[in-house]
C-alpha positions, 0 to 999 in steps of 0.5 A: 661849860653850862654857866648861864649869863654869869658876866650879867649876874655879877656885871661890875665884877666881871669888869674888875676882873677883866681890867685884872687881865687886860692891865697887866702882864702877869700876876696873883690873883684870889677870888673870894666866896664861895664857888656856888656864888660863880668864881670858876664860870666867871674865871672862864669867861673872863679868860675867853675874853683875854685869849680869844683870837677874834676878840677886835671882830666879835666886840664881846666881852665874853669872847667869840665862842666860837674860835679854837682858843675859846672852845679850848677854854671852855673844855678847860683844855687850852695848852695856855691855861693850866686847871689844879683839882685838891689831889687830882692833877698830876700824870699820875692821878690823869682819870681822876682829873679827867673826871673831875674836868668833866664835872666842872664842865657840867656843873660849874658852881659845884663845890668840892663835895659834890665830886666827893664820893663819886671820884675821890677815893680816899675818906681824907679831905683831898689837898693840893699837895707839893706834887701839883706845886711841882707840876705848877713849876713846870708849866710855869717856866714853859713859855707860852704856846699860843699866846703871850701869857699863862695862866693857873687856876687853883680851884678851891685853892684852900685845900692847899697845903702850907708846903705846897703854898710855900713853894709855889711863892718863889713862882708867884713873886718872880714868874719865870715867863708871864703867868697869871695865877687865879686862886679860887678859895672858899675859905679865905682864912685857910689861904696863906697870908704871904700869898694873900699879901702878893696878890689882889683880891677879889671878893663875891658876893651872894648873888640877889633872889631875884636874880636868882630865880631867874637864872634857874628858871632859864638853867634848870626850865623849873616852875616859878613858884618851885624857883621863888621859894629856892631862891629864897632860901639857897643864900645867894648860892648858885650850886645851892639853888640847882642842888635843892631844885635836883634834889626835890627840896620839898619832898626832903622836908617832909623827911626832915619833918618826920625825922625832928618829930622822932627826935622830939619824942626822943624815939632815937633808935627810929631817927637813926633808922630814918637817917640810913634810910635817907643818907648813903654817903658823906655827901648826903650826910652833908646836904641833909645837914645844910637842908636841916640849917634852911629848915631852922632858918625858915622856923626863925623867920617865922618866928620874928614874922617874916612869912611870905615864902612860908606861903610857898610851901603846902600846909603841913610844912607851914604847920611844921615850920611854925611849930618847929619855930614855937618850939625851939624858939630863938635860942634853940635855933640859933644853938642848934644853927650854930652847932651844926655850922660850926661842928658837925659839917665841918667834922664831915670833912674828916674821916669821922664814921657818919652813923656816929656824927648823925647819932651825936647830932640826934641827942644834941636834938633830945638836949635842945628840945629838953630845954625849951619851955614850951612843949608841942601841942597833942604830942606834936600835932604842930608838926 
């Protein structure tokens, strides 16, 4: 699994978790946080630890990395610890979790959208449903094969069901054989509360800038200015920073620059034009929306005179940024920021035709930029 040096990203944690494991014989566990601040590397490496065979020989805390449990791990194949995907688990659906294994072994920090497209067939938000709480049920009354223990990780365990969740409690209050349950959600609030009273609970924190830039400067072998200004604004999110370093974050800004100056002279049909030209699926659609929330973040900054990452960027977007900020000024950053936060990322997590979402969020832009008092300079030449 490519994770970098997680265990040093988050030292003290990584200790939590590996006294979790080594004091008890079984239990439920959730690690809070988003999946790009690193719970599932950091679930692996602590679980290398617990099952590796040379352990006493090695002195790691991150296991041997080299012994058969270990390598098992780390292709999430040990026959001890059972991995559970929204919607991909059973026997049934074995391509599409072999797929998804794939991915997770390559890209670890990576969140449910990013496999979205590529390998979950329908438009719905995938789940887990009572058919993996079954397959749960099996596996966790099966004594272990190679060691004293099993463990379930449920990855982004918030797209659970309350029917699944239901079932599984019995599981997780009375294990038929040592089992220990690690449930990695993104969303706390989408867990139910008789699991969350059954298990200790974890939670991540953001990982620093410093330490951020570099992590990626080592991960992705980028140039230190490219990884200061990523680090900076990728919000202690791992997967966030690769995203925006694979993704050429500058030159997506000079997209979003053309599409807000379209926007503001209220040309809508050419920022609908633009879009199509730049999103071809709902996980585009998605990181062009997350792009549009770091562009206001970067205005507001530079409105309250907190430019020093500004000089990262080359002149124009300094320009676009500032201007953008004067414009909008603070309440339409934060009305805009908020709308799309809470509105429209969450509706492209429903079946919701794209070209109508993006259209609607072109006239909340016409809306917004009607409303402040200031006006572009030479019809946005600040732009």
């Amino acid at each position: 699994m490519r994770a970098g040096n997680i265990s040093i990203l988050h030292r003290n944690f990584y200790g939590k978790l590996l006294d979790f494991f080594a004091n008890r014989n079984s239990g439920s566990l959730i690690i809070s946080g988003e999946m790009g601040y690193g719970s599932l590397p950091l679930t692996i490496k602590a679980l290398q630890w617990k099952y590796c065979k040379e352990i006493q020989k090695s002195n790691s805390r991150e296991g041997c990395q080299r012994c058969h449990s270990c390598r098992a791990i780390s292709s999430l194949n040990h026959l001890d610890v059972l991995m559970i995907v929204p919607a991909a688990s059973s026997l049934l659906k074995k391509d599409r979790y072999e797929k998804i294994k794939e991915f997770l072994i390559k890209n670890p920090y990576a969140e449910i959208d990013d496999v979205w497209d590529e390998i979950y067939e329908t438009a719905s938000e995938p789940q887990i449903t009572v058919e993996e709480a079954e397959l749960i049920s099996e596996f966790a009354c099966k004594p272990p094969a190679l060691s004293t223990s099993k463990t379930i990780i449920l990855w982004h365990a918030d797209h659970m069901n309350t029917t699944a969740a239901n079932k599984l409690l019995k599981i997780i209050e009375e294990p038929p054989v040592p089992v220990f349950f690690v449930f990695l959600p993104s969303n706390m609030k989408k867990i139910l509360p008789t699991i969350i009273s059954r298990s200790v609970v974890l939670k991540m924190f953001p990982v620093p800038p410093p330490i951020i830039k570099d992590f990626i400067i080592d991960y992705e072998k980028i140039d230190i200015k490219d990884a200061e200004l990523v680090s900076l604004i990728s919000d202690g999110n791992i997967n966030t920073a690769i995203s925006l370093i694979k993704s050429d974050f500058i030159k997506k800004m000079e997209s979003i620059r053309e599409f807000f100056i379209l926007a503001y002279r209220q040309q809508n049909g050419e920022a609908i034009s633009k879009l199509e030209d730049i999103i071809n699926s709902r996980r585009e659609a998605k990181e062009f929306l997350k792009n549009i929330l770091i562009v206001l973040r970067l205005s507001w900054m530079a409105q309250i005179h907190q430019l020093p990452h500004l000089s990262l960027l080359n002149d124009k977007l300094q320009k676009f940024i500032k201007g953008l900020g004067e414009t909008l000024q603070l309440h339409g950053i934060h009305y805009l920021s908020w709308k799309v936060f809470k509105f429209y990322l969450p509706l492209l997590s429903s079946n919701i035709n794209i070209k109508i979402l993006l259209s609607n969020f072109i006239i909340d832009l016409n809306r917004v930029f009607k409303k402040t008092e200031h006006e572009f300079a030479e019809e946005s030449d600040n732009l």
